[in-house]
C-alpha positions as a Python dict, from the first residue, in 0.01 Angstrom:
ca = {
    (1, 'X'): (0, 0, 0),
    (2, 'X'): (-169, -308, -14),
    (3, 'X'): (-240, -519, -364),
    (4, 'X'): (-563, -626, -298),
    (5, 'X'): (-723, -311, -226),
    (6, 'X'): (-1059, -252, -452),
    (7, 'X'): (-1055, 112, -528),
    (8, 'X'): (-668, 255, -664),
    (9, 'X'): (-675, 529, -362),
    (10, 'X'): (-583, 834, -571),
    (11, 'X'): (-938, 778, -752),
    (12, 'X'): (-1118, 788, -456),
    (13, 'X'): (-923, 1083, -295),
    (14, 'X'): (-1031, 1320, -525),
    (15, 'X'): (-1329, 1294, -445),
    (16, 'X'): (-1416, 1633, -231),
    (17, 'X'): (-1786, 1529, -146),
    (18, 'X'): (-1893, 1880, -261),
    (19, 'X'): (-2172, 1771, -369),
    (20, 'X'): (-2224, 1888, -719),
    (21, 'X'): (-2257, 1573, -853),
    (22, 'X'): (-2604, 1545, -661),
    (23, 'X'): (-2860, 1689, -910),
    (24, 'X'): (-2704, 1498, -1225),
    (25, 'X'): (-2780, 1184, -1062),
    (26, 'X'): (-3102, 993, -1183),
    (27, 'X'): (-3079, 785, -863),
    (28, 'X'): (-3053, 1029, -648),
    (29, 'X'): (-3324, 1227, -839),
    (30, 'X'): (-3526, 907, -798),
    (31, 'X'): (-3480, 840, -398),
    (32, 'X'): (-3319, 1176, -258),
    (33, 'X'): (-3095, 951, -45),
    (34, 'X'): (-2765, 1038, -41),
    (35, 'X'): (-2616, 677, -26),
    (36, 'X'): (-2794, 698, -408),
    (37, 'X'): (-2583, 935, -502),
    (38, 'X'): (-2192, 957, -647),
    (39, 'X'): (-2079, 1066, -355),
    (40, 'X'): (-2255, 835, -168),
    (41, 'X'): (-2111, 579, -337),
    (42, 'X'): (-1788, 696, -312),
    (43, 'X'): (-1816, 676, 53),
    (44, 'X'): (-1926, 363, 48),
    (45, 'X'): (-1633, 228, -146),
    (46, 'X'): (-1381, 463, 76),
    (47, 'X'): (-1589, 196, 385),
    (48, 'X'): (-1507, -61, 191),
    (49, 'X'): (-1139, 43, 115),
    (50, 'X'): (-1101, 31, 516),
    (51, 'X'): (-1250, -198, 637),
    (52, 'X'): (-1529, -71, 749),
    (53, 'X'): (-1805, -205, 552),
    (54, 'X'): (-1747, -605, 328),
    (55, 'X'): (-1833, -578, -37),
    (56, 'X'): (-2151, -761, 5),
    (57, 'X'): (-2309, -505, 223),
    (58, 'X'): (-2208, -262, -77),
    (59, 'X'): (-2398, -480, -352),
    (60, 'X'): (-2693, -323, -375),
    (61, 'X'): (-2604, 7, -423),
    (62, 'X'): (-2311, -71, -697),
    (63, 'X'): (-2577, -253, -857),
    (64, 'X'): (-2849, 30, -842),
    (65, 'X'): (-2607, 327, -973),
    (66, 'X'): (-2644, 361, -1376),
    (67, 'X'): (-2332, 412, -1439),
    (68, 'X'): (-2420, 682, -1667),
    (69, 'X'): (-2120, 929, -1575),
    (70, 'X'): (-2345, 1225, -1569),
    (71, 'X'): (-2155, 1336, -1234),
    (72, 'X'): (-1839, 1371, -1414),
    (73, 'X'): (-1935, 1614, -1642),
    (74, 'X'): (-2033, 1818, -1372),
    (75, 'X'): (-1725, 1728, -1136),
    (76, 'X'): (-1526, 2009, -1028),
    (77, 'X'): (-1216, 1785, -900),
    (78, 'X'): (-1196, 1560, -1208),
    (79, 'X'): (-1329, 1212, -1027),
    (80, 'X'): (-1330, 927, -1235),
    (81, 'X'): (-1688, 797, -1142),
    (82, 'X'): (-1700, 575, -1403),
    (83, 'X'): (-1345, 356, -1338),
    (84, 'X'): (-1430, 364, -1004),
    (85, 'X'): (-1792, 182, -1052),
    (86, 'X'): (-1592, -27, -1293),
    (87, 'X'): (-1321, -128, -985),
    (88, 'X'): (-1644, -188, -749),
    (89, 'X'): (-1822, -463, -950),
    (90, 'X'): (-1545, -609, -1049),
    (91, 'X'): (-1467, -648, -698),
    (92, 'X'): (-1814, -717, -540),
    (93, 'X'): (-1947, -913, -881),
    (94, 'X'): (-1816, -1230, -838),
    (95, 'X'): (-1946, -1582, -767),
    (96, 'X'): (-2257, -1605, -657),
    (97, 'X'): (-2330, -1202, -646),
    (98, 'X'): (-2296, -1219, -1030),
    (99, 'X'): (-2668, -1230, -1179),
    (100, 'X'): (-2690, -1509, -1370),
    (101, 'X'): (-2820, -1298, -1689),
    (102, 'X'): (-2464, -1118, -1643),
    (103, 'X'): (-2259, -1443, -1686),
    (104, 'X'): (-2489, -1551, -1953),
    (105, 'X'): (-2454, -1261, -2158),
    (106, 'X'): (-2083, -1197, -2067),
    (107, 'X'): (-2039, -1603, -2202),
    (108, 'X'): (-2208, -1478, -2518),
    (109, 'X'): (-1975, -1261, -2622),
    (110, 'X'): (-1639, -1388, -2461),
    (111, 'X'): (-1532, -1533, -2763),
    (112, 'X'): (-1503, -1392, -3126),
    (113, 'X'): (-1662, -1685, -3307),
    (114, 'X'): (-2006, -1672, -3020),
    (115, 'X'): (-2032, -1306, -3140),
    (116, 'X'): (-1971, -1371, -3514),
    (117, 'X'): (-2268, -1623, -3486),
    (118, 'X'): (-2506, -1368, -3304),
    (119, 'X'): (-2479, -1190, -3663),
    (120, 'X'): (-2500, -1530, -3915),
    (121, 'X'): (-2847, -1489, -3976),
    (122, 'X'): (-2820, -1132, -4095),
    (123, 'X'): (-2762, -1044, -4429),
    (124, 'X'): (-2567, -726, -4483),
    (125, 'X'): (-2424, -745, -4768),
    (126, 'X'): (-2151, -418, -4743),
    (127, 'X'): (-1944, -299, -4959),
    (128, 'X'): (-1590, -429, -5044),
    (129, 'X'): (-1385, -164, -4957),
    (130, 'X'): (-1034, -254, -4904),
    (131, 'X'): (-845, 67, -4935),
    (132, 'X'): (-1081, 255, -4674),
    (133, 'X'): (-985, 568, -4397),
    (134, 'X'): (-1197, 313, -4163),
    (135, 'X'): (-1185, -53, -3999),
    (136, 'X'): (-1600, -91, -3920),
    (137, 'X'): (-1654, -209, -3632),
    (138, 'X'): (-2007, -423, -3595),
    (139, 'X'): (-2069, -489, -3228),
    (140, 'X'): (-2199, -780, -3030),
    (141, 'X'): (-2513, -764, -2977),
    (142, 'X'): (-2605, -493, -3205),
    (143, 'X'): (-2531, -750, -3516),
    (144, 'X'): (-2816, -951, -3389),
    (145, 'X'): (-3088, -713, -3286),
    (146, 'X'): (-3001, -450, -3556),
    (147, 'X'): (-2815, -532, -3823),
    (148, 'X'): (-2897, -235, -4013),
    (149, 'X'): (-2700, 23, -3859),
    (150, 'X'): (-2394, -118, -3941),
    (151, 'X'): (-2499, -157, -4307),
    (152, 'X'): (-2548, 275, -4332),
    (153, 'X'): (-2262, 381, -4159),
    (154, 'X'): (-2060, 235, -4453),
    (155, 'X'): (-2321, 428, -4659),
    (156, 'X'): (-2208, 762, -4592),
    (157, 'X'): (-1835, 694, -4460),
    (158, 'X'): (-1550, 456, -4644),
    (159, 'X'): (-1471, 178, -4412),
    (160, 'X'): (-1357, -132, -4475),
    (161, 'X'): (-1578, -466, -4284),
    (162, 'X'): (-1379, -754, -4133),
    (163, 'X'): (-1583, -1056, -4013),
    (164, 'X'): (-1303, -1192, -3779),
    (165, 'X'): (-1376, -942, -3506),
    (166, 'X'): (-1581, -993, -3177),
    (167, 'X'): (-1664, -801, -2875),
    (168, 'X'): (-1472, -467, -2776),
    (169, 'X'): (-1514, -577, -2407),
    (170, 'X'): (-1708, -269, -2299),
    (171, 'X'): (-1993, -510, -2170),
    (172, 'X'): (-1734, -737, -1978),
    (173, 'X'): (-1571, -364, -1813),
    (174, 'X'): (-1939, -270, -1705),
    (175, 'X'): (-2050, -578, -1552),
    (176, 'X'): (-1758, -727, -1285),
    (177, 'X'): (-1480, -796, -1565),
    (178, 'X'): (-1251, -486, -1615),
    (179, 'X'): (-951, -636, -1675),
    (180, 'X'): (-1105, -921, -1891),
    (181, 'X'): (-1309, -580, -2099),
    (182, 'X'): (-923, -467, -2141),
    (183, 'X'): (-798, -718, -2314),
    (184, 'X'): (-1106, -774, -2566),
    (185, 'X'): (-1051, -412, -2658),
    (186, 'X'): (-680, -449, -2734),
    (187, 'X'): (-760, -756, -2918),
    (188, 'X'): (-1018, -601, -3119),
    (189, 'X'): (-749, -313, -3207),
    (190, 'X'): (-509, -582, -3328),
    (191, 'X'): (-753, -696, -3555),
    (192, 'X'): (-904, -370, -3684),
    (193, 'X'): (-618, -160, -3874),
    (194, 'X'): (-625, 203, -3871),
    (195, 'X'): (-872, 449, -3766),
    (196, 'X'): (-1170, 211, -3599),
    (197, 'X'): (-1521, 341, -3680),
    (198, 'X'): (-1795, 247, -3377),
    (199, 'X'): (-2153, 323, -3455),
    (200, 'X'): (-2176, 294, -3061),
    (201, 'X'): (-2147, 527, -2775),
    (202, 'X'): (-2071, 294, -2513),
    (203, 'X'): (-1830, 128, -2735),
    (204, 'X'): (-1660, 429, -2824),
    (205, 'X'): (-1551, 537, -2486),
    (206, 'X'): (-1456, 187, -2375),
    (207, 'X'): (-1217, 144, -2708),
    (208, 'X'): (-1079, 481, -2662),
    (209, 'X'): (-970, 467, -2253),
    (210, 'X'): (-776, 175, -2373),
    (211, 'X'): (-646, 214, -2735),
    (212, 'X'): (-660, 584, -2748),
    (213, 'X'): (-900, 828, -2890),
    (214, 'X'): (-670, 892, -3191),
    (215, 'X'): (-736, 534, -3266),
    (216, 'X'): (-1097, 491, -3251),
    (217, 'X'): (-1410, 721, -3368),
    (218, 'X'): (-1774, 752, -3305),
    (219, 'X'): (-1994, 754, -3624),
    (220, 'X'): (-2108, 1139, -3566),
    (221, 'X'): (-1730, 1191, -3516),
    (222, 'X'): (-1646, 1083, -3859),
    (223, 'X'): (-1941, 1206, -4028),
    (224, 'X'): (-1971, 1580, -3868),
    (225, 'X'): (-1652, 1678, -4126),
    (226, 'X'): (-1891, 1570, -4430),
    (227, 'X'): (-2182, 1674, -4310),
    (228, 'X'): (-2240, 1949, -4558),
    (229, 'X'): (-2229, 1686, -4856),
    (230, 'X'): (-2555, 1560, -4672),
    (231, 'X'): (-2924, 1639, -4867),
    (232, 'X'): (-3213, 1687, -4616),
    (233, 'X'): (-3411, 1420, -4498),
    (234, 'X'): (-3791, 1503, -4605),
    (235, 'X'): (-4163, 1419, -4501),
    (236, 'X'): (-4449, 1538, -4711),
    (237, 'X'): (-4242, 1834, -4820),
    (238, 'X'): (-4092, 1924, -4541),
    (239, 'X'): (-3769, 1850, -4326),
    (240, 'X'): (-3831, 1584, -4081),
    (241, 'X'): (-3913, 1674, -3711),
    (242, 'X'): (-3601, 1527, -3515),
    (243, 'X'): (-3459, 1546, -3161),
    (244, 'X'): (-3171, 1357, -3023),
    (245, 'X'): (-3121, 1108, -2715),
    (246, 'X'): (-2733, 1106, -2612),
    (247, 'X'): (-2570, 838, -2553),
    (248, 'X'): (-2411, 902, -2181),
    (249, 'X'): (-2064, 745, -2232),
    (250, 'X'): (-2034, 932, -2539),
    (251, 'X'): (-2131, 1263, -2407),
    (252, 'X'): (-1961, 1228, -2091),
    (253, 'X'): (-1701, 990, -2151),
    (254, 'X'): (-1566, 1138, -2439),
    (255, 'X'): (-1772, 1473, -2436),
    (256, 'X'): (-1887, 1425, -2777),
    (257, 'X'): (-2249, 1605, -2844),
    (258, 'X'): (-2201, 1847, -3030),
    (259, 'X'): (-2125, 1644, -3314),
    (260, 'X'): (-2481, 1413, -3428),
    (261, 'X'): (-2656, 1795, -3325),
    (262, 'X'): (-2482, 1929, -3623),
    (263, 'X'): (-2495, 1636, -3878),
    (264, 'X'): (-2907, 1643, -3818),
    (265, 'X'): (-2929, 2053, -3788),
    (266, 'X'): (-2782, 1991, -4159),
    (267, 'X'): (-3031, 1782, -4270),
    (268, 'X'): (-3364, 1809, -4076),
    (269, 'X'): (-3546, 2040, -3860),
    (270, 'X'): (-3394, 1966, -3517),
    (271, 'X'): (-3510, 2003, -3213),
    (272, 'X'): (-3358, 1985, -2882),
    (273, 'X'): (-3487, 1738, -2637),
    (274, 'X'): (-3531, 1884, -2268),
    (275, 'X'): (-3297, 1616, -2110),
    (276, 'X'): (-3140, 1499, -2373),
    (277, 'X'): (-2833, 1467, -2206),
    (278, 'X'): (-3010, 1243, -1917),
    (279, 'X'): (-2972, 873, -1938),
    (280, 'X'): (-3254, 684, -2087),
    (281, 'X'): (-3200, 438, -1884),
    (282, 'X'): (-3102, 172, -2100),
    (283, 'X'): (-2693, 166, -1991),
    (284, 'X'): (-2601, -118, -2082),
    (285, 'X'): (-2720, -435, -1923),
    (286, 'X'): (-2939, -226, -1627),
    (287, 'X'): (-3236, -226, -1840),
    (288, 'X'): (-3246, -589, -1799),
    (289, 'X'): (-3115, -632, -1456),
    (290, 'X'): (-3333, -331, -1314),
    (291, 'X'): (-3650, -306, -1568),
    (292, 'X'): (-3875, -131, -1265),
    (293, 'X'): (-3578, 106, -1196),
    (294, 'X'): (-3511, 134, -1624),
    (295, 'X'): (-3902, 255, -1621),
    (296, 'X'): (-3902, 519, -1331),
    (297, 'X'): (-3590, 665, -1529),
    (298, 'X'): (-3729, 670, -1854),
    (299, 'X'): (-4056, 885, -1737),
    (300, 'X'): (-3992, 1186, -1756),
    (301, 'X'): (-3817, 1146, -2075),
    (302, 'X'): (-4155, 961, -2215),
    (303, 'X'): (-4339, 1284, -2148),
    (304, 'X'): (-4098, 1544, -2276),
    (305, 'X'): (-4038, 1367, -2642),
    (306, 'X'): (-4446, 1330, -2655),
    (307, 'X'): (-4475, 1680, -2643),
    (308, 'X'): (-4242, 1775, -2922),
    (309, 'X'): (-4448, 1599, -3183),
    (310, 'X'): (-4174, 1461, -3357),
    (311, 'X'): (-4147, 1249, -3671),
    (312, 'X'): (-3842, 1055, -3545),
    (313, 'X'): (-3628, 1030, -3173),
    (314, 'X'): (-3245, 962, -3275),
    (315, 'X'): (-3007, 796, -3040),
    (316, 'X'): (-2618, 683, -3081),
    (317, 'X'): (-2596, 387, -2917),
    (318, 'X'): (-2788, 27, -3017),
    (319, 'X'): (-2879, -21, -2631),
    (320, 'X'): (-3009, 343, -2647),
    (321, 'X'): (-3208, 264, -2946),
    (322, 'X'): (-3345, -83, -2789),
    (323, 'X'): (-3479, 99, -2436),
    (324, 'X'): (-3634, 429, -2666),
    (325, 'X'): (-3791, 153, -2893),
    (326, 'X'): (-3913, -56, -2608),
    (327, 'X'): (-4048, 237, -2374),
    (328, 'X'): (-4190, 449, -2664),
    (329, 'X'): (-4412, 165, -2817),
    (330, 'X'): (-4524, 46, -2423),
    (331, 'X'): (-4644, 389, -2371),
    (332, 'X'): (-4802, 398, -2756),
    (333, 'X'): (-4600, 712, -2804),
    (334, 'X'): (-4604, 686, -3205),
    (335, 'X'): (-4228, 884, -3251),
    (336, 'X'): (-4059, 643, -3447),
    (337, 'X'): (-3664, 548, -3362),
    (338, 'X'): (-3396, 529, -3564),
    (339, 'X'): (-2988, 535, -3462),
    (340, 'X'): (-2825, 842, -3638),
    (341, 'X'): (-2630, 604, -3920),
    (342, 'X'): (-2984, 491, -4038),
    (343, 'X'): (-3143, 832, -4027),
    (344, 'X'): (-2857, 939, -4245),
    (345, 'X'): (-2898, 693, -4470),
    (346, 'X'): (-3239, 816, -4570),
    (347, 'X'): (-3065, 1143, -4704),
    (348, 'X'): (-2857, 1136, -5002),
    (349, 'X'): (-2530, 904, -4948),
    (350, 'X'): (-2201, 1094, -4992),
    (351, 'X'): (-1969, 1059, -5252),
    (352, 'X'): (-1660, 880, -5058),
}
């Protein structure tokens, strides 16, 4: 076999191209074209694998996908979609077919002390909690654009706050640098003793394919075994209207949803979201990249949370909580957003 291949072959031979993945794609939902779709792509990296077709012809397409990993949950053969899209850009994004936003943002947060400075200006003043189940960790870019989440998650779960950490790599892994996203992540876990607490889907599911999902858990994770310790969260005398927004690496990465569903069933009137499970279309850095694509996704999603009439739309991931904030108030929707840790906060803090 040769080294230099793109794709490691026994990922792309499972593929079966039965075509189940189809209907869970929001590309394909958004073109009907099959090249659009996961096994599409697949084929178009099994081209590239032989020969057949150069990376650059492939470019658009690894570009367009989401990346959401809705088709593996749905995957009767076990594919691994989402290493596989990983492998692609890592391959095809280089040089000049990396966007230049990519390379600024992946500069941002190559190095701990560039991420530790996206934060300086934030106050957060946490708790000193040496002795804690948890290492917290704070994100890149969620320090900067909201600081607040990290500040209640250590409201309602004991975890102890280093400032020497940076970036877990999961942006680096998404956007052209796997191996690069690796190494952040095992650096992080070097840094981080114990049982690492992420208030961030994406994050989560990067962390845990390389240090190991008894190493590293998502906030509803932790919280779901205390839930019952949680008070309700209430508006004018009654339990706040909720529904949730998954994060897709988190539900279909790690296949955690069940969890945030039963910390807010515990402590406001929840509702479930027709779709919830469908990407937002924030993932990751596409939002930015692809904001015309990022708007055709989020549609239908804008018209099913207007019709629940809800007090408050929840997500688990910051990037989640930037596109719901972003699309909601463009479309004057008035549902307010919070991320699960600070909807939790609002309810009585536990007793660690």
């Amino acid at each position: 076999m040769k080294q230099d291949l793109p794709f490691t072959p026994s990922r792309l031979e499972r593929c079966i191209s039965c075509g189940y993945c189809l209907p869970a794609c929001p590309t394909y939902a958004l073109t009907q074209e099959e090249e659009s779709s996961p096994r599409g792509r697949i084929n178009l990296m099994r081209a590239v694998q032989i020969g057949e077709l150069s990376l650059d012809q492939t470019l658009e397409q690894s570009s367009f996908c989401l990346g959401c990993r809705a088709c593996e949950s749905v995957c009767p053969a076990g594919v691994e979609y989402g290493t596989l899209l990983e492998e692609w850009r890592s391959a095809a994004w280089q040089g000049s077919n990396r966007n230049i936003i990519v390379k600024l943002l992946l500069f941002a947060v190559n190095q701990a002390w560039r991420v530790r400075f996206l934060g300086a200006f934030n106050l957060r003043n946490f708790k000193k909690q040496d002795q804690a189940e948890y290492s917290l960790m704070l994100g890149c870019f969620e320090r900067g654009l909201f600081p607040g989440i990290s500040k209640a998650a250590q409201l309602n779960l004991p975890a102890s706050v280093s400032g020497n950490q940076g970036c877990c790599g999961a942006l680096h892994a998404h956007n052209g640098e796997l191996e690069r996203g690796k190494e952040m992540a095992k650096e992080l876990g070097d840094k981080l003793p114990g049982k690492i607490l992420t208030t961030s889907g994406g994050c989560a599911a990067h962390l845990a394919s390389v240090l190991g999902k008894d190493r590293v858990f998502e906030y509803s994770q932790a919280l779901a075994a205390k839930v019952d310790q949680l008070k309700p969260v209430m508006i004018n005398g009654k339990k706040a209207r909720v529904a949730l927004q998954d994060s897709c690496h988190l539900r279909h990465g790690l296949q955690i949803f069940n969890e945030p569903r039963k910390v807010l069933a515990q402590i406001a009137d929840y509702v479930e979201l027709p779709g919830a499970s469908d990407c937002c279309g924030a993932a990751g850095t596409y939002a930015i990249l692809r904001a015309k694509d990022s708007n055709k996704v989020f549609e239908k999603k804008a018209k099913e949370i207007a019709k629940l009439d809800l007090d408050f739309i929840i997500s688990v991931n910051p990037g989640c909580t930037r596109q719901l904030k972003t699309q909601l108030k463009k479309r004057k929707i008035k549902t307010k957003v919070l991320h699960l840790a600070e909807f939790v906060a609002l309810s009585n803090s536990i007793n660690a």
